[in-house]
Structures are given as structure tokens and as C-alpha cells.
TORBADREN-371739 format. One record per residue (C-alpha): residue in one letter; x, y, z. Coordinates in Angstrom, 2 decimals. Example, Ala and Ser with C-alpha at 12.3 -4.5 7.8 and 13.67 -1.06 7.14 Angstrom:
BEGIN
A | 12.30 | -4.50 | 7.80
S | 13.67 | -1.06 | 7.14
! end
This chain:
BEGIN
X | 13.83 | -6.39 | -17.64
X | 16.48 | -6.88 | -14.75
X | 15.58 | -4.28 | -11.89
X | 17.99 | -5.40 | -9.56
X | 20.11 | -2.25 | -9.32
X | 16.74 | -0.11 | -8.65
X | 15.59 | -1.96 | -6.11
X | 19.26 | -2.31 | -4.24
X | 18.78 | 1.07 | -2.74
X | 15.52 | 1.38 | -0.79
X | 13.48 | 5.15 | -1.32
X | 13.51 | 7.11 | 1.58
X | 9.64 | 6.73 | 3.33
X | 7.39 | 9.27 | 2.72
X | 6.27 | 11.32 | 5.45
X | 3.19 | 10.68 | 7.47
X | 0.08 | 12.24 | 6.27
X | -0.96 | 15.38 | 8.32
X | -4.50 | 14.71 | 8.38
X | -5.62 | 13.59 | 11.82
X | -6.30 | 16.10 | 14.71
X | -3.63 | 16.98 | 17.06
X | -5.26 | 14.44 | 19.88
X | -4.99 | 11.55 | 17.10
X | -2.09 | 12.55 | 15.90
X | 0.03 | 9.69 | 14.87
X | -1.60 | 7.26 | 18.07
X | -3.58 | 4.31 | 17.76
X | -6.58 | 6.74 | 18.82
X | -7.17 | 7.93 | 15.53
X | -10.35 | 7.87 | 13.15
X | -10.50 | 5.06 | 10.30
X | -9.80 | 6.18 | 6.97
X | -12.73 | 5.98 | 4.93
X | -11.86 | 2.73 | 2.81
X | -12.83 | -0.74 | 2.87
X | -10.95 | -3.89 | 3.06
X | -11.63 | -6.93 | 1.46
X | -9.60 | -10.51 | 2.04
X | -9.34 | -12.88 | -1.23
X | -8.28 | -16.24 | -0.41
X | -8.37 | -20.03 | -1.94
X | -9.84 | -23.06 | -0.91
X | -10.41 | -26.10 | -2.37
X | -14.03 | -27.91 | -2.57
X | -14.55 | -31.22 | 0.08
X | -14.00 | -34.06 | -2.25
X | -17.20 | -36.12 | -2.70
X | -18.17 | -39.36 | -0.71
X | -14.69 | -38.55 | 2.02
X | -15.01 | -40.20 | 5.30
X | -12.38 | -39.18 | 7.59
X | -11.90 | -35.44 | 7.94
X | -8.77 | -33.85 | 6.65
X | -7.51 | -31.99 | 10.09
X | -5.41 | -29.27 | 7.76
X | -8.82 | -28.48 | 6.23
X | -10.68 | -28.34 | 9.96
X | -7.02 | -26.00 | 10.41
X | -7.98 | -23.52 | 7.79
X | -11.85 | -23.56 | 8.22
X | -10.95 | -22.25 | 11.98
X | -8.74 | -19.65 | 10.39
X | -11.16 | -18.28 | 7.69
X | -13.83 | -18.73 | 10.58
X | -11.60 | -16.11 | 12.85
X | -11.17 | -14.00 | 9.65
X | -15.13 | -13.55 | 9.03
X | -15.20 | -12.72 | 12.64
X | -13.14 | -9.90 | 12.73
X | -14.61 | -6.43 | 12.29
X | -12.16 | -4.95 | 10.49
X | -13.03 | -6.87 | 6.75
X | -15.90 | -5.43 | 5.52
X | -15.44 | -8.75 | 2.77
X | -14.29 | -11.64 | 2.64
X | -13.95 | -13.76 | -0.92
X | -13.27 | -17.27 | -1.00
X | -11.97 | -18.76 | -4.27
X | -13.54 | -22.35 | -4.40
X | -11.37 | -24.64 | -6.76
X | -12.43 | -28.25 | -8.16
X | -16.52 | -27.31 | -7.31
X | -18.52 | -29.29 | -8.55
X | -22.41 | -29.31 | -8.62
X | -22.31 | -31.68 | -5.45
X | -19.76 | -29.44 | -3.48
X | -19.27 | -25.62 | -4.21
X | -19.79 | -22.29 | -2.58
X | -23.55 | -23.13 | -1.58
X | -22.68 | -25.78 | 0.35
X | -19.22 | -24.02 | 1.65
X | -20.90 | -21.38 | 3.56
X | -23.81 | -23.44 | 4.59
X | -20.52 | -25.54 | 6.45
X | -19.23 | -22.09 | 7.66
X | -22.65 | -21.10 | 9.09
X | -22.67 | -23.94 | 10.92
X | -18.81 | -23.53 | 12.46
X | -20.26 | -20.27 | 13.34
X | -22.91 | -21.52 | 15.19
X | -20.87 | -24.48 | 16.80
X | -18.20 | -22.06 | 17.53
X | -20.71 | -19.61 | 19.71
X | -22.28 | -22.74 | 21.39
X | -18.78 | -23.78 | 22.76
X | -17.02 | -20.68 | 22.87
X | -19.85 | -18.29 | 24.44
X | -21.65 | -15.71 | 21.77
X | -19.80 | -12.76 | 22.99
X | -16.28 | -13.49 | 23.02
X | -16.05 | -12.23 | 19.47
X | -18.05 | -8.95 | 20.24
X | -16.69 | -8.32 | 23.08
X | -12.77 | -8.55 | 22.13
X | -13.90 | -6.43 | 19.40
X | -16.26 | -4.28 | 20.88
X | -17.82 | -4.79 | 17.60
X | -20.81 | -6.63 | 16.28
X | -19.88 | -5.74 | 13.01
X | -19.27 | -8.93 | 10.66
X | -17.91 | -9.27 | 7.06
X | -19.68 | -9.88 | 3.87
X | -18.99 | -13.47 | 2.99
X | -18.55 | -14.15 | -0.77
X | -17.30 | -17.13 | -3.22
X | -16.69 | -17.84 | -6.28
X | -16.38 | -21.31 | -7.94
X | -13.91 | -22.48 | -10.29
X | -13.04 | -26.00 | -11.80
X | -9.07 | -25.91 | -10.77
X | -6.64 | -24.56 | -8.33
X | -6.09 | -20.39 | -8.84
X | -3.07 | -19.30 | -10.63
X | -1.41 | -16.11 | -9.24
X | -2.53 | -14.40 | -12.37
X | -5.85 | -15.22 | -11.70
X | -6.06 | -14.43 | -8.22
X | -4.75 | -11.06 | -8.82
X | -7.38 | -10.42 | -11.46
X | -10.06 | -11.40 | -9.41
X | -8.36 | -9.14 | -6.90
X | -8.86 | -5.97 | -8.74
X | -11.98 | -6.67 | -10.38
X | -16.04 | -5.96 | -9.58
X | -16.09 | -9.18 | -7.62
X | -14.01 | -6.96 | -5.28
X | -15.52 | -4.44 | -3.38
X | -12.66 | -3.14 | -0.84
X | -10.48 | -0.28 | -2.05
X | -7.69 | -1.94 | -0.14
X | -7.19 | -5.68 | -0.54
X | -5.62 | -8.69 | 1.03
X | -4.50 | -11.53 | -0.76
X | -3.18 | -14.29 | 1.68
X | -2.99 | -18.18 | 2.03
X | -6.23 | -19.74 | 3.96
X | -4.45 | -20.79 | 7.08
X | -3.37 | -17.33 | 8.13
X | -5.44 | -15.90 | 10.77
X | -5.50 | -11.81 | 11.51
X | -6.27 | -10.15 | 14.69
X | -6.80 | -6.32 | 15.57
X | -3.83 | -5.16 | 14.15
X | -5.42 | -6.26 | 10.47
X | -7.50 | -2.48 | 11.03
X | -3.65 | -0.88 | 9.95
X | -4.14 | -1.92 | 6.43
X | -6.47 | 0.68 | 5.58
X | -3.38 | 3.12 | 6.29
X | -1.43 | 1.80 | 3.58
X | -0.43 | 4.36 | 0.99
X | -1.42 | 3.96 | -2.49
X | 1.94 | 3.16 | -4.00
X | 3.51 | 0.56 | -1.32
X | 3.02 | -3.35 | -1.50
X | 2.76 | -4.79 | 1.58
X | 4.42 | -8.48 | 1.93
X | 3.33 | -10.23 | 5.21
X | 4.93 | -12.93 | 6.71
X | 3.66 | -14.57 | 9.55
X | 4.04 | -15.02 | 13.38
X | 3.71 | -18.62 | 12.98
X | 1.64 | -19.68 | 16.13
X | 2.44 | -19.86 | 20.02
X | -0.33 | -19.56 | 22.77
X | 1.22 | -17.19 | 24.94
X | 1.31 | -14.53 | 22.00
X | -1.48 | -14.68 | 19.74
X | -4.02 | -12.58 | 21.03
X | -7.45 | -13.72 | 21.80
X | -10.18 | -14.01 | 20.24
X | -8.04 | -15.36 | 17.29
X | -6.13 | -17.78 | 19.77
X | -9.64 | -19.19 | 20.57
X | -10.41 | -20.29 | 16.80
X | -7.53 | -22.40 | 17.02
X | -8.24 | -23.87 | 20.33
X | -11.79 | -24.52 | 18.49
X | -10.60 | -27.13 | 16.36
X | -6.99 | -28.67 | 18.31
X | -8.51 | -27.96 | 22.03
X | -6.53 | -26.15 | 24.54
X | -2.96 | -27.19 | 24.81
X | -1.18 | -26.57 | 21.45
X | 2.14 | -26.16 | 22.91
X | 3.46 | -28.97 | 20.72
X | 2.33 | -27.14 | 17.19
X | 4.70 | -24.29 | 18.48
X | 7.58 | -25.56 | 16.14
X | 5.14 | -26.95 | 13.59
X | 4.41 | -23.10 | 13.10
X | 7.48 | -20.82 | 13.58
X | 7.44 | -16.99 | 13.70
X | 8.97 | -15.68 | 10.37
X | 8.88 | -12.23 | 10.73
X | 12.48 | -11.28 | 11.75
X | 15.74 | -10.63 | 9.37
X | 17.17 | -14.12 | 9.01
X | 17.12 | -17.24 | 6.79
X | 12.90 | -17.39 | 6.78
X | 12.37 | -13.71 | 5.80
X | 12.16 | -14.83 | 2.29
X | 9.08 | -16.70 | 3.39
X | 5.41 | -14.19 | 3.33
X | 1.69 | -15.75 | 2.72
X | 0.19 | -12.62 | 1.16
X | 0.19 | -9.59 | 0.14
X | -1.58 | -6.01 | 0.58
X | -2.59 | -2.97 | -1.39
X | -5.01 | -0.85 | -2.82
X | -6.97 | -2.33 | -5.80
X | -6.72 | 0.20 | -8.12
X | -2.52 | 0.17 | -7.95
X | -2.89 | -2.63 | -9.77
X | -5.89 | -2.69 | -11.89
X | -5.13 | -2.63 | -15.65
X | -1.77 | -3.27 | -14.86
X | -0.93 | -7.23 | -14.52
X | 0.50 | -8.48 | -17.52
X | -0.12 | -12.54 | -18.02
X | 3.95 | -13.17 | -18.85
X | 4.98 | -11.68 | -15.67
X | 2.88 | -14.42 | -13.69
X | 4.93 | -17.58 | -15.96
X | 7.68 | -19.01 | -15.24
X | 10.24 | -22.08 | -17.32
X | 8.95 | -25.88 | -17.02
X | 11.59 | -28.41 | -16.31
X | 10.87 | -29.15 | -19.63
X | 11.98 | -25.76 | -20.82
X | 15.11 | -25.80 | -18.42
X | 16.40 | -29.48 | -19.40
X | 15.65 | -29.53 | -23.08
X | 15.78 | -25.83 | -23.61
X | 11.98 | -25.61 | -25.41
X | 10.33 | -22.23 | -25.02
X | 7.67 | -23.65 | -22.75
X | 6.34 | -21.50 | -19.72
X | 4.08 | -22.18 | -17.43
X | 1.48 | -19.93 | -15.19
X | 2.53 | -20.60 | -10.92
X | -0.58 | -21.54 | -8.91
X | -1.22 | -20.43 | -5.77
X | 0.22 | -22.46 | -2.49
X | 2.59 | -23.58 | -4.51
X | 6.29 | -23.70 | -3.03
X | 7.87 | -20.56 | -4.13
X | 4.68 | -18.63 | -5.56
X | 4.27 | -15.88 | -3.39
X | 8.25 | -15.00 | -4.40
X | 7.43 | -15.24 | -7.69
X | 3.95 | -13.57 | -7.38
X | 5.87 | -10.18 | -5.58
X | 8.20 | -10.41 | -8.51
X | 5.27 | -10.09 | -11.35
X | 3.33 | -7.71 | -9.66
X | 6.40 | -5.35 | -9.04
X | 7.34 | -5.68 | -12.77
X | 4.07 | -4.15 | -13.76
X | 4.29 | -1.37 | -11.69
X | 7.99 | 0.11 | -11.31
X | 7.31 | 2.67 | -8.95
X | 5.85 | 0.84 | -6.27
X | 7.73 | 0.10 | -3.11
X | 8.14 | -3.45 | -1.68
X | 7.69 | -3.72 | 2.45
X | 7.35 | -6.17 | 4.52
X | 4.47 | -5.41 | 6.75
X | 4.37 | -7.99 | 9.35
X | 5.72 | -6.03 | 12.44
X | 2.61 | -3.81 | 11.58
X | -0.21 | -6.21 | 10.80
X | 0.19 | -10.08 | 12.55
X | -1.04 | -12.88 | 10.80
X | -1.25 | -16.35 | 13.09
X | -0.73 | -19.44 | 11.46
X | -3.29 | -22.25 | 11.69
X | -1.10 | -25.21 | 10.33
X | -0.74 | -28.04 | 12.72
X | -1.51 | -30.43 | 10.38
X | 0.75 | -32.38 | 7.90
X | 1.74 | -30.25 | 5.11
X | 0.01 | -29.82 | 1.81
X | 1.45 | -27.49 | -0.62
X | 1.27 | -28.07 | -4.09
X | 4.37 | -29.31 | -6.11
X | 4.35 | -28.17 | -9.41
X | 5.18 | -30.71 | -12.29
X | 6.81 | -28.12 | -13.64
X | 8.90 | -28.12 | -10.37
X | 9.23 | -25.52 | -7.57
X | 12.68 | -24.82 | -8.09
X | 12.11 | -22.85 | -10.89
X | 9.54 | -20.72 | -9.74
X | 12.76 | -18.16 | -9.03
X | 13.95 | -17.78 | -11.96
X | 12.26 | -15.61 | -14.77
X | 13.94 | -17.45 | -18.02
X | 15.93 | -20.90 | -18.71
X | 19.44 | -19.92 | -19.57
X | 20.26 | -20.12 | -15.91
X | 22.49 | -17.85 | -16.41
X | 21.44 | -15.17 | -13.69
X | 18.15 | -14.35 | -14.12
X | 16.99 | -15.29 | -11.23
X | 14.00 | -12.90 | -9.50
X | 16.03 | -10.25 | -8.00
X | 16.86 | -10.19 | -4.46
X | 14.92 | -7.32 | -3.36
X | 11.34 | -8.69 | -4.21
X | 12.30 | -12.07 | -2.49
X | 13.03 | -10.60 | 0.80
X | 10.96 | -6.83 | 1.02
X | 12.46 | -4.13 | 2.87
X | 11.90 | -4.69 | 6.78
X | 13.36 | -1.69 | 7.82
X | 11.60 | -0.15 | 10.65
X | 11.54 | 3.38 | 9.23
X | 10.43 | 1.97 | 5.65
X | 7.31 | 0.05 | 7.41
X | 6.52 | 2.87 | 9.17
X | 6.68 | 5.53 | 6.46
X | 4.70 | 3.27 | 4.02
X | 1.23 | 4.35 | 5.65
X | -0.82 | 7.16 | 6.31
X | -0.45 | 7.74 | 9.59
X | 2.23 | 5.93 | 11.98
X | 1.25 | 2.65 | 13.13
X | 2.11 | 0.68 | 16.54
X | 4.60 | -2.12 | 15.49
X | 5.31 | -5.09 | 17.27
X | 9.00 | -6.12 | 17.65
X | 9.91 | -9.02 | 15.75
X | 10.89 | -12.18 | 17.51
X | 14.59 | -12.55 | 18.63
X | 16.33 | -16.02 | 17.55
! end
């Protein structure tokens, strides 16, 4: 089903719920809603017998270790891929209780509580499976009883969230929240999330500045987001396996009727991942989010994505005629409009003005 022409024109925002008192009004100064929020992310499980530490896996340990940190989760799930019975979620959060500890020696055991003004921690959960997630099954697990937030974040491992993470559980019920990230720069990512970072590169990451642009602004990168938000049960019941598969270059060069499901991290997933969940729900509205809630990226490191055999490229399109079915525009770069962000929660949210190139 082509959607294009529905999504050309973006719905006027709803208005802001009139449920707060007049002093809250509309302000930062307001009380929570009454929700939960869970995070669902991937990791993969240390390979056995591996000598010489992977720094883009120290990267993303810091990052989930910021994330379990912050008040504002009341979950966090880690999807463990290739675990085996010598490493898997046992021995995962036995490592992160250990960062933790590490990270208050060095650090000092207040920072967190004190930036906070929270003791309040996260659940920590994980599941193991034998192979890297595919979107369809990260999704599942998304809105099912492993969950237990009525709003949920799905987002790549190396994004870390600071206060502004608490806006989520404003979203309304109907609105998909894309999120592209800030990238990473010392003099703007707050602390105490700035501080997980320094854990693991030190204190003078100026040079990983262009390693990890900001991509929250309208230009050439705004087709680029590392997760998604939205309440669970907007899309429970709803995902339907041949959204999440795209053609093989098998299918494309030789014209066989072979799809394949996209995996998560894979170049080009998370465009075709806002595409399939979209299609299941028509009356949803896609936003970008990110001048609302800031993710920081924690990738210094040399890259790792996943190439697909099946090959990236045609992760866009949603059959193999090539002639025009590509995933419509709309999904591939959500509305940013200032008014549409704003009018896609509860109550109005503070939003940070995207960077200026």
C-alpha cells in the first residue's frame, strides 16, 4: 500500500492536554504522568577466550551504564544476542555491577544522585537469544509481558539519555516519536551523562567531536534516528511480519520472490523499521522528537554496523521492480516541525534548538 500522498501533508497537532494546575501549567514544573518507561536495547554477548578489549563495546557499556543510572527508566531490557552458556545475561550484569561499582569508586557515589536529585535506579533485565534481533523481533518483545513500561524506548546501545528522557512519558498515545541524536561534544552534553563517557575515553574527547556529529537539524543527516518512542499498547497486536521484510539482492538481480527480515544496527533499519511500524497503524503520526528528548552518542570507536548479505541498499525499498516503491519520504525523514513536536505530547515540553550548520 503506497501512503505517500497521506503522509505529504502533516495533521495539524493536537492541543495540549488541560490537565495540570494553573501553577504547572504547560512549565517544566509539572507533576509526572502516572506511566512508566521502559528502554529495550541490543547487545551482543563477549565472544569467548577474547584478549584485547573491543573499545566500541567499553563505548556502549558506558552508555547503557549512564542509561541504568538515570531516574527516569523505571526498566531497562537488554537483548543479549549469540549467548551462549559461557557468556549470557548472568554474566552481563554481573560485568555491569561491577562498571557500577568502578564507576562510583572513580567518579564519587553521588554524582549520579545528586544531578538527579534522585536515588531512584532502573530495573535491569535481559533476555538471551542465539542471533542478532530482527526489527520484527525487537518490536515484539517491545510490546509484550517482558515489557513492563506503558511507554517504551527502542534505541541503538550507544545512545546515552539525560534529564530530558523524563518528556517521554508526555507522549500522546497515537504519535511515534523518531529520535535522532546530538552526536557528542563536551561543552553540550550535560553532566552526569558527559561523565560516563569521560569514564571509559578520560577527559579530553575533543577529537571524537566529528567522530559523533549532531543530527538533529533539517539537512542531509535528518534521515538518520537510532530509535524510536511510544506507548506499548499503540502497537501491540498490530505488527505484521511482511511489513518488517524487505528484497535480497538475490530477489532484485534475478527477480526471485525472496525477502528477507532487516536486523537491527543494520545500515538503513531504523528507516525501514519507521516504515513497517507506520504501515500497521495508519493513523499514527510520525515526529521527530529529538529537540525534545537528547540522546548523546557514545561512538568513538571504529564503526561496526552490520552489512546485510542481502545488502543495505535495499533496505529502502519495499518490493524489487525498482520501479518506485521505495519507503515513502515522509517516514524516512519525520516531521520536525516545531509546532508538530510540540503538539505531539501531553503537556508542552522545553525544546532545545537544534544545532545550526
Amino acid at each position: 500500500m503506497n501512503r505517500t500522498a497521506s503522509r505529504t501533508t502533516p495533521r495539524a497537532p493536537a492541543e495540549a492536554d488541560n490537565n495540570t494546575t494553573k501553577d504547572s501549567a504547560l512549565t517544566e514544573q509539572h507533576v509526572p504522568p502516572a506511566v512508566s518507561l521502559s528502554l529495550v536495547t541490543s547487545f551482543w554477548a563477549e565472544p569467548l577466550h577474547k584478549k584485547k578489549p573491543n573499545l566500541h563495546r567499553q563505548e556502549i557499556e558506558a552508555a547503557m551504564l549512564n542509561n541504568l543510572n538515570n531516574p527516569h527508566f523505571d526498566q531497562v531490557l537488554v537483548i543479549l544476542d549469540g549467548a551462549n552458556w559461557e557468556s549470557n545475561c548472568t554474566h552481563f550484569k554481573d560485568r555491569m555491577r561491577q562498571l557500577q561499582r568502578k564507576f562510583k569508586k572513580k567518579m564519587g557515589s553521588n554524582l549520579v544522585d545528586d544531578a538527579y536529585q534522585s536515588t531512584k535506579r532502573p530495573v535491569l533485565d535481559c533476555m538471551d537469544i542465539p542471533e542478532q534481533p530482527t526489527y520484527y523481533q525487537m518490536f515484539h518483545i517491545a510490546t509484550g509481558s517482558n515489557v513492563k513500561g506503558d511507554v517504551v524506548i527502542v534505541e541503538n546501545a550507544d545512545q546515552a539519555f539525560d534529564d530530558s528522557v523524563r518528556w517521554a512519558k508526555h507522549i500522546k498515545n497515537t504519535t511515534v516519536l523518531a529520535l535522532s541524536t546530538w552526536g557528542f561534544h563536551p561543552d553540550t552534553v550535560p553532566s552526569p551523562t558527559k561523565e560516563h563517557f569521560f569514564f571509559i575515553h578520560g577527559n579530553n574527547p575533543q577529537e571524537y567531536e566529528k567522530k559523533m556529529p549532531a543530527r538533529c537539524w533539517e539537512g542531509k543527516r535528518m534521515h538518520s534516528w537510532d530509535g524510536f518512542v511510544f506507548h506499548k499498547q499503540l502497537f501491540a497486536g498490530q505488527l505484521k511480519a511482511e511489513n518488517f521484510q524487505r528484497p535480497t539482492v538475490k530477489m532484485m538481480n534475478e527477480s526471485t520472490h525472496e525477502n528477507a527480515f532487516f536486523k537491527m544496527n543494520e545500515s538503513g533499519g531504523e528507516n525501514a523499521a519507521m516504515w513497517a511500524l507506520l504501515e500497521g497503524i495508519p493513523e499514527s503520526m510520525d515526529v521527530n522528537g529529538c529537540t525534545v528528548i537528547q540522546t548523546w552518542h557514545f561512538h568513538g570507536a571504529k564503526k561496526m554496523h552490520a552489512h546485510s548479505h542481502h545488502g543495505d541498499a535495499y533496505w529502502f525499498w519495499r518490493d524489487g521492480d525498482g520501479a518506485g516503491h521505495q519507503v515513502p519520504t515522509p517516514h524516512r525523514i519525520p516531521s520536525q516541525d516545531s509546532i508538530t513536536v510540540t503538539g505531539s505530547f501531553g503537556i508542552k515540553p522545553a525544546q532545545r534548538s537544534a544545532p545550526q550548520m
